[in-house]
TIRO-2110 file (N, C-alpha, C; in Angstrom, 1 decimal):
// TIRO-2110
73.8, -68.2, -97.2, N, 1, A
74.2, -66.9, -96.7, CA, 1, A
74.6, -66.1, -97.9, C, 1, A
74.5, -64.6, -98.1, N, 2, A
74.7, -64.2, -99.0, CA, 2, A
75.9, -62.7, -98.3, C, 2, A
77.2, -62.9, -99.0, N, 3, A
78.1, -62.9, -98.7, CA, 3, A
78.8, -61.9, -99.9, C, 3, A
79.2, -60.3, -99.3, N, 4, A
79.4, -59.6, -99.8, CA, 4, A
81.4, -59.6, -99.7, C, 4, A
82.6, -60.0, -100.8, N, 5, A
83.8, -59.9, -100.9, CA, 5, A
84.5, -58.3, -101.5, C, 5, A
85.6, -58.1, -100.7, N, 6, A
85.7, -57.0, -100.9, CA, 6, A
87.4, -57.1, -101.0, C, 6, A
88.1, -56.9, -102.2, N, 7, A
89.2, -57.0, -102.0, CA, 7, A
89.9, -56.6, -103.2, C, 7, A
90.9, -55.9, -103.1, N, 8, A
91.6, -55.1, -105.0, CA, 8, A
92.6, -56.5, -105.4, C, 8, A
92.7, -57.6, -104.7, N, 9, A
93.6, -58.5, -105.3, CA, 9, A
92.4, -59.3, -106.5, C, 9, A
92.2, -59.3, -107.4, N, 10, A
91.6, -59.9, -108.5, CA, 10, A
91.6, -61.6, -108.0, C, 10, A
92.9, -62.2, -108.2, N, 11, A
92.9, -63.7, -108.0, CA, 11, A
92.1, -64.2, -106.7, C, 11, A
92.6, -63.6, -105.6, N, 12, A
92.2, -63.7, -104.0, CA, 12, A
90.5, -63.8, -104.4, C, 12, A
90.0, -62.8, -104.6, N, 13, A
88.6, -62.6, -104.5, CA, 13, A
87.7, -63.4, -105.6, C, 13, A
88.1, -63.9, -106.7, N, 14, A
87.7, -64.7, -107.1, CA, 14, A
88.0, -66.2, -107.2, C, 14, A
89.3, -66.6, -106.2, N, 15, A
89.4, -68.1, -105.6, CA, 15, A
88.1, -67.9, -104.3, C, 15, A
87.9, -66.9, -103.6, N, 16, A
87.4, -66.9, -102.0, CA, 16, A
85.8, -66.9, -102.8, C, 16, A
85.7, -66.4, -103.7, N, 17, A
84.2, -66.5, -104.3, CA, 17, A
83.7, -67.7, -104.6, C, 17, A
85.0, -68.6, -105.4, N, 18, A
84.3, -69.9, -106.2, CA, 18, A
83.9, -70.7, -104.6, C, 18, A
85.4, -70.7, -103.9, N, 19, A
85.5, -71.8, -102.6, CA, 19, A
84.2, -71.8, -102.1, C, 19, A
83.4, -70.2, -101.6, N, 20, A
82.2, -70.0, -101.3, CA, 20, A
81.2, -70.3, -101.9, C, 20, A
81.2, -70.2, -102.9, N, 21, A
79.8, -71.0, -104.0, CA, 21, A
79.8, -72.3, -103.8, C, 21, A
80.9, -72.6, -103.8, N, 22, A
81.0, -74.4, -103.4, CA, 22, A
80.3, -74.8, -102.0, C, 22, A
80.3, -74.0, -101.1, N, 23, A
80.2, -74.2, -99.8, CA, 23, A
78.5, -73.6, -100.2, C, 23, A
77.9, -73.5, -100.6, N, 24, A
76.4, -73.0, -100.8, CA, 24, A
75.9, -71.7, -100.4, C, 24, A
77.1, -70.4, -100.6, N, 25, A
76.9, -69.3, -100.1, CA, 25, A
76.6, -68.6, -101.6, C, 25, A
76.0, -67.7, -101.5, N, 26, A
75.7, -66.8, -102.4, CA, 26, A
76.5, -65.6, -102.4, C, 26, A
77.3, -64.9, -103.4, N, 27, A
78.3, -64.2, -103.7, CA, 27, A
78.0, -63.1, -104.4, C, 27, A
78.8, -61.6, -103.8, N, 28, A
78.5, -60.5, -104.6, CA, 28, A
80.1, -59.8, -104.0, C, 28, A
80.9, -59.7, -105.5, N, 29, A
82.4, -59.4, -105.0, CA, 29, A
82.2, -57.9, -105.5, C, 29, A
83.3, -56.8, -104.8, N, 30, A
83.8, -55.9, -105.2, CA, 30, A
85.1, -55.6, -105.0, C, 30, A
86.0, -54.5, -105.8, N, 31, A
87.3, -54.3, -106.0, CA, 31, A
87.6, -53.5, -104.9, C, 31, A
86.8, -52.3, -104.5, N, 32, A
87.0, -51.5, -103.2, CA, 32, A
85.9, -51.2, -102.6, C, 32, A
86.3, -50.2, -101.4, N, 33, A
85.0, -50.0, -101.0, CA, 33, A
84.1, -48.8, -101.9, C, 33, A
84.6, -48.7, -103.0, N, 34, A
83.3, -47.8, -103.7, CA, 34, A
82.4, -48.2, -104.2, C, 34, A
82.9, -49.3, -105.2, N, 35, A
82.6, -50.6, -105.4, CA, 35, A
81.5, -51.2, -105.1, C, 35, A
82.0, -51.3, -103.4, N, 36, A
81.2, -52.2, -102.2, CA, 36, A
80.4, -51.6, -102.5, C, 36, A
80.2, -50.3, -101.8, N, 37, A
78.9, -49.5, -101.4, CA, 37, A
77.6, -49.4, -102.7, C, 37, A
78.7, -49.4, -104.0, N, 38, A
77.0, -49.7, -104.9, CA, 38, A
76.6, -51.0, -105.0, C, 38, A
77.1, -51.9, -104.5, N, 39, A
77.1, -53.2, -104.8, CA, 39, A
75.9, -53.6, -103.1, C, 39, A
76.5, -52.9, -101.9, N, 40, A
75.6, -52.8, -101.0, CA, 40, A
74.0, -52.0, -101.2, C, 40, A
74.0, -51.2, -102.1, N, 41, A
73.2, -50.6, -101.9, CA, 41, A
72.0, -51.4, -103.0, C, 41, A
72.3, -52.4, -104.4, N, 42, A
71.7, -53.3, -105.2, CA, 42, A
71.9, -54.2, -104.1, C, 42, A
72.4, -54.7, -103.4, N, 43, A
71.9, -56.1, -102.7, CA, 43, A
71.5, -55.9, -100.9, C, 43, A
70.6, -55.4, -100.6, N, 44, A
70.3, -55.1, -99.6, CA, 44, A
70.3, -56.3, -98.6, C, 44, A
70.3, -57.6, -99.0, N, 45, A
69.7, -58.8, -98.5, CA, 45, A
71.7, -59.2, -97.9, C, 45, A
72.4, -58.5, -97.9, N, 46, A
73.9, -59.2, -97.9, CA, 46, A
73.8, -59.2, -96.0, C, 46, A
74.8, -60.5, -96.0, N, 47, A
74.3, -61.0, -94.4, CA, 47, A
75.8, -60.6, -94.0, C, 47, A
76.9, -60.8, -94.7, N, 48, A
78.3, -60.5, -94.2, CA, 48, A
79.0, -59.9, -95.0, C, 48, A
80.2, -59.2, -94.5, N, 49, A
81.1, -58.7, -95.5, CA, 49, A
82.2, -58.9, -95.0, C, 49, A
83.1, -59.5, -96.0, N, 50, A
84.2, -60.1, -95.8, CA, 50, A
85.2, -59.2, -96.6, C, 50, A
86.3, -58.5, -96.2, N, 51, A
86.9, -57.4, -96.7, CA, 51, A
88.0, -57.5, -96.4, C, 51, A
89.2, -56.7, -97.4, N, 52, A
90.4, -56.4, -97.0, CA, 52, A
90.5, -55.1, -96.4, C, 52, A
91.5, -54.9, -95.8, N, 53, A
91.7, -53.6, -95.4, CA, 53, A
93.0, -52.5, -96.1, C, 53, A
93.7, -52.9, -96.4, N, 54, A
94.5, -51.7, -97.5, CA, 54, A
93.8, -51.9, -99.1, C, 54, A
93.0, -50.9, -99.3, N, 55, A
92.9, -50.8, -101.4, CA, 55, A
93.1, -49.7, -101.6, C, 55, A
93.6, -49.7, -102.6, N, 56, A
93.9, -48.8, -103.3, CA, 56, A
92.6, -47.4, -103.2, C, 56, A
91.3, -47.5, -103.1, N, 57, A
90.0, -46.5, -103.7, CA, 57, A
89.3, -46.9, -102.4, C, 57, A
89.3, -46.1, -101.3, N, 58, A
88.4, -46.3, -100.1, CA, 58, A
88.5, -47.9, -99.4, C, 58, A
89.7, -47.6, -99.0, N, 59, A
90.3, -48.7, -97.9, CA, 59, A
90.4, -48.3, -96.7, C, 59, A
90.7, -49.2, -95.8, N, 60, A
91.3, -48.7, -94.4, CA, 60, A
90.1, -48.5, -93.5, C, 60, A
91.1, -47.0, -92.6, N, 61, A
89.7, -46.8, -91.8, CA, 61, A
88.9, -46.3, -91.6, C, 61, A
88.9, -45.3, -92.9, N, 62, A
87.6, -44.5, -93.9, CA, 62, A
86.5, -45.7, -94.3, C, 62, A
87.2, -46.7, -95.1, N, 63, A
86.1, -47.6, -95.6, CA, 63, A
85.4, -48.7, -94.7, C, 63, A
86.4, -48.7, -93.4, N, 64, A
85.4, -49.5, -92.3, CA, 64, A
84.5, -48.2, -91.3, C, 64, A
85.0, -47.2, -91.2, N, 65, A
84.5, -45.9, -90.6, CA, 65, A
83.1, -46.1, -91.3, C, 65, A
82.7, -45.8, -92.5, N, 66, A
81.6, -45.6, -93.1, CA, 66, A
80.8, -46.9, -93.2, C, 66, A
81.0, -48.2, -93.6, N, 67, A
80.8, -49.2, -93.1, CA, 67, A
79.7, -49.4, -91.9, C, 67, A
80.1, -49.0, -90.8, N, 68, A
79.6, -48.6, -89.7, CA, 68, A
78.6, -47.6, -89.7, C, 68, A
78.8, -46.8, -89.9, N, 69, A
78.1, -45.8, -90.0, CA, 69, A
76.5, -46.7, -90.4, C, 69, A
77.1, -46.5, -92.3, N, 70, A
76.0, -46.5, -92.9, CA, 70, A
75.2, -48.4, -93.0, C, 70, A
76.1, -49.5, -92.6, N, 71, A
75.8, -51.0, -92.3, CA, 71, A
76.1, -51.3, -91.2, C, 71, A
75.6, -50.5, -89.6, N, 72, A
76.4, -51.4, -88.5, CA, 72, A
75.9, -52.7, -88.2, C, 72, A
74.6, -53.1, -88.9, N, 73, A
74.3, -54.6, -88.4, CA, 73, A
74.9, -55.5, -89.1, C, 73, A
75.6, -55.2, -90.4, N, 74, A
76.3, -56.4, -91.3, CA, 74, A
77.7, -56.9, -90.9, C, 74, A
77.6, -58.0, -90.3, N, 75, A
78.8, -59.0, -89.6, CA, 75, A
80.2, -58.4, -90.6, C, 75, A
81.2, -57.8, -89.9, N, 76, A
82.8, -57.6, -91.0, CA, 76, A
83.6, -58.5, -90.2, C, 76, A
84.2, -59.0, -91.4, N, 77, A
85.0, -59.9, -91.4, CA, 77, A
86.8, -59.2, -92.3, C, 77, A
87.5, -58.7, -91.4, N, 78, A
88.8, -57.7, -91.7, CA, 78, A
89.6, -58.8, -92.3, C, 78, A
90.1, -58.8, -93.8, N, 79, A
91.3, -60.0, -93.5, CA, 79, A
92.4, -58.8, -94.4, C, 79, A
93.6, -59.1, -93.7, N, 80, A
94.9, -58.3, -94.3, CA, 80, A
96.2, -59.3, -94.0, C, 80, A
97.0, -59.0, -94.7, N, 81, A
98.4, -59.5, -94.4, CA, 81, A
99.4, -58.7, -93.8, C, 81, A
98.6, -57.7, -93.2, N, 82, A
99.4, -56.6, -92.2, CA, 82, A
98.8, -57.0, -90.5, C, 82, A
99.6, -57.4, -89.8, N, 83, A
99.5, -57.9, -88.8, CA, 83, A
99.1, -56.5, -87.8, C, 83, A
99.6, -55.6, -88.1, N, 84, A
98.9, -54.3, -87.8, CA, 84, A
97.6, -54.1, -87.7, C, 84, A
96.9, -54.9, -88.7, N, 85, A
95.6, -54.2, -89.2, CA, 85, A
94.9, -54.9, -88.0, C, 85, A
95.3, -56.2, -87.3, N, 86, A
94.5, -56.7, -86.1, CA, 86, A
93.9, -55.7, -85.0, C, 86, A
95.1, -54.9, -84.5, N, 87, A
94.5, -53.7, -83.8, CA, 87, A
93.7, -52.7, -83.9, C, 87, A
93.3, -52.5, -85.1, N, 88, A
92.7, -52.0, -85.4, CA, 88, A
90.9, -52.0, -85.7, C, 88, A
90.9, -53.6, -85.7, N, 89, A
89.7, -54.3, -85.7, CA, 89, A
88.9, -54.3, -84.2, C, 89, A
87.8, -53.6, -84.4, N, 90, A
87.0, -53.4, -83.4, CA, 90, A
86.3, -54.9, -82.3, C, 90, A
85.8, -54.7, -81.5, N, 91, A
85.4, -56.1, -80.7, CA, 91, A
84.6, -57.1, -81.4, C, 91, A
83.8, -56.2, -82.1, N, 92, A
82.6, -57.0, -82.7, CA, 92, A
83.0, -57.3, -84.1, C, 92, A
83.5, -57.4, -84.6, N, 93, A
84.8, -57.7, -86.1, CA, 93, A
85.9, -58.5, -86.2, C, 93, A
85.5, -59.4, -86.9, N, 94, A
87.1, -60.9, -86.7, CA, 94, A
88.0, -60.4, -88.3, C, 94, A
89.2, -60.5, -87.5, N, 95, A
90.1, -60.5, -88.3, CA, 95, A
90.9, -61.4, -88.3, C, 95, A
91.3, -61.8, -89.8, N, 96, A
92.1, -63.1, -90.2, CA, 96, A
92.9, -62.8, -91.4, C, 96, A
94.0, -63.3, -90.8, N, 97, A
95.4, -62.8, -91.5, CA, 97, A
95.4, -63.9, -92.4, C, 97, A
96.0, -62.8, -93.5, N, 98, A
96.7, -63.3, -95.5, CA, 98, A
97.9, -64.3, -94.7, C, 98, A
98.2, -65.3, -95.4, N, 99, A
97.1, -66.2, -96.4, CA, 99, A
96.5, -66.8, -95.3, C, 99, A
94.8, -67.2, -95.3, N, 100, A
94.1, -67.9, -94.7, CA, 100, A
93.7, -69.2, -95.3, C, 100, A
93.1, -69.9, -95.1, N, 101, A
92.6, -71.2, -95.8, CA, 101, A
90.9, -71.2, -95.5, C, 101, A
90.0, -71.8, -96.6, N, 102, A
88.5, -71.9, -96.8, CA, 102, A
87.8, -71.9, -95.6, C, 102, A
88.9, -73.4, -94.5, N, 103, A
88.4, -73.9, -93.6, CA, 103, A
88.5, -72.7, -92.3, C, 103, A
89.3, -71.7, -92.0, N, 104, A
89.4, -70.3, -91.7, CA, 104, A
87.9, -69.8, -91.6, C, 104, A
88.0, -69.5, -92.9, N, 105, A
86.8, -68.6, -93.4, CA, 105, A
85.5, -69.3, -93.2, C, 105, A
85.2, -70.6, -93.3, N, 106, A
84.0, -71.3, -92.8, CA, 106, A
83.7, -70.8, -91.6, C, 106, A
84.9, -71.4, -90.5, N, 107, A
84.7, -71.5, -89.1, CA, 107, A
83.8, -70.1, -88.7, C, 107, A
85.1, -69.6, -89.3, N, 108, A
83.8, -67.7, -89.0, CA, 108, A
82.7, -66.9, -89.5, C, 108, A
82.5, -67.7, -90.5, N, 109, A
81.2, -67.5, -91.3, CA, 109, A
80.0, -68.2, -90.0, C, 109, A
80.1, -69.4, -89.8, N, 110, A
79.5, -70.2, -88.8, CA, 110, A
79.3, -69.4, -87.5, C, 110, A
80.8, -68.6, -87.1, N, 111, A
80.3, -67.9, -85.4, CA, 111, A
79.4, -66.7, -86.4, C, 111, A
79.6, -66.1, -86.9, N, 112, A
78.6, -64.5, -87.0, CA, 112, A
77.3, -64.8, -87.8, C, 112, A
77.1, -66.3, -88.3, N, 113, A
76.1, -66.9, -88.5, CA, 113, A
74.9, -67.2, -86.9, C, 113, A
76.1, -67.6, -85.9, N, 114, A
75.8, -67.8, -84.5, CA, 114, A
75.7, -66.3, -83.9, C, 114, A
76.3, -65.4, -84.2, N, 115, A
76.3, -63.7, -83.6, CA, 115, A
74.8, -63.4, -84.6, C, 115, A
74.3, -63.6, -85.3, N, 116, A
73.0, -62.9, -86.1, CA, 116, A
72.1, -63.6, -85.3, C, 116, A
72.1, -64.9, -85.3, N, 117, A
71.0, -65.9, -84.1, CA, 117, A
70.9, -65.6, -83.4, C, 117, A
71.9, -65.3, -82.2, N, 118, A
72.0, -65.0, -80.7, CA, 118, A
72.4, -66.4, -80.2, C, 118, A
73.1, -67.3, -81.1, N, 119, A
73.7, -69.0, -80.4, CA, 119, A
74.7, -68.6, -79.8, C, 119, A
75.2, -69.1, -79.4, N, 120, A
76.9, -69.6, -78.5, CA, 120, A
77.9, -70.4, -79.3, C, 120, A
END
């Protein structure tokens, strides 16, 4: 699976990168969503995006707003350490709260793996 990271924490995004390379996912990180978007627009092939929701340069609900707009079929995956930000995540969008663990992030890599199939 090729798996677009989105997050202004430097360390975060490059431990959730290696973890994922290990796990046989293919990786394309950015710092925000500006970032993202030229990073989305060179990798057209990206199956998920895994993102934070407060950055500093096109965060929040401008950068999931547009998101939508311009990628509604690409699975988001919201993670924040603001327990707030849960509400804000739409039906079709899993959100997982800072700090999570690999085995987290597997599990739901696997359901929106099962949401692009059409499995259960």
């Amino acid at each position: 699976m090729k798996i677009l990271i989105v997050d202004d924490d430097f360390g975060l995004r490059k431990s959730l990168q290696q973890q994922l390379q290990l796990l046989g996912h293919q990786v394309v990180e950015a710092a925000d969503g500006l970032s993202a978007f030229i990073a989305l627009k060179d990798n057209s092939d990206i199956e998920v995006i895994i993102t934070d929701y407060r950055m500093p340069v096109l965060g929040g609900n401008d950068w999931i707003e547009l998101l939508h707009h311009y990628h509604p079929d690409i699975p988001l995956i919201v993670v924040s350490a603001y327990s707030f930000v849960e509400e804000k995540v739409r039906s079709n969008e899993i959100f997982i709260q800072k700090p999570f663990d690999i085995a987290e992030i597997r599990s739901v890599l696997e359901k929106t793996k099962n949401m692009r199939t059409g499995n259960s």
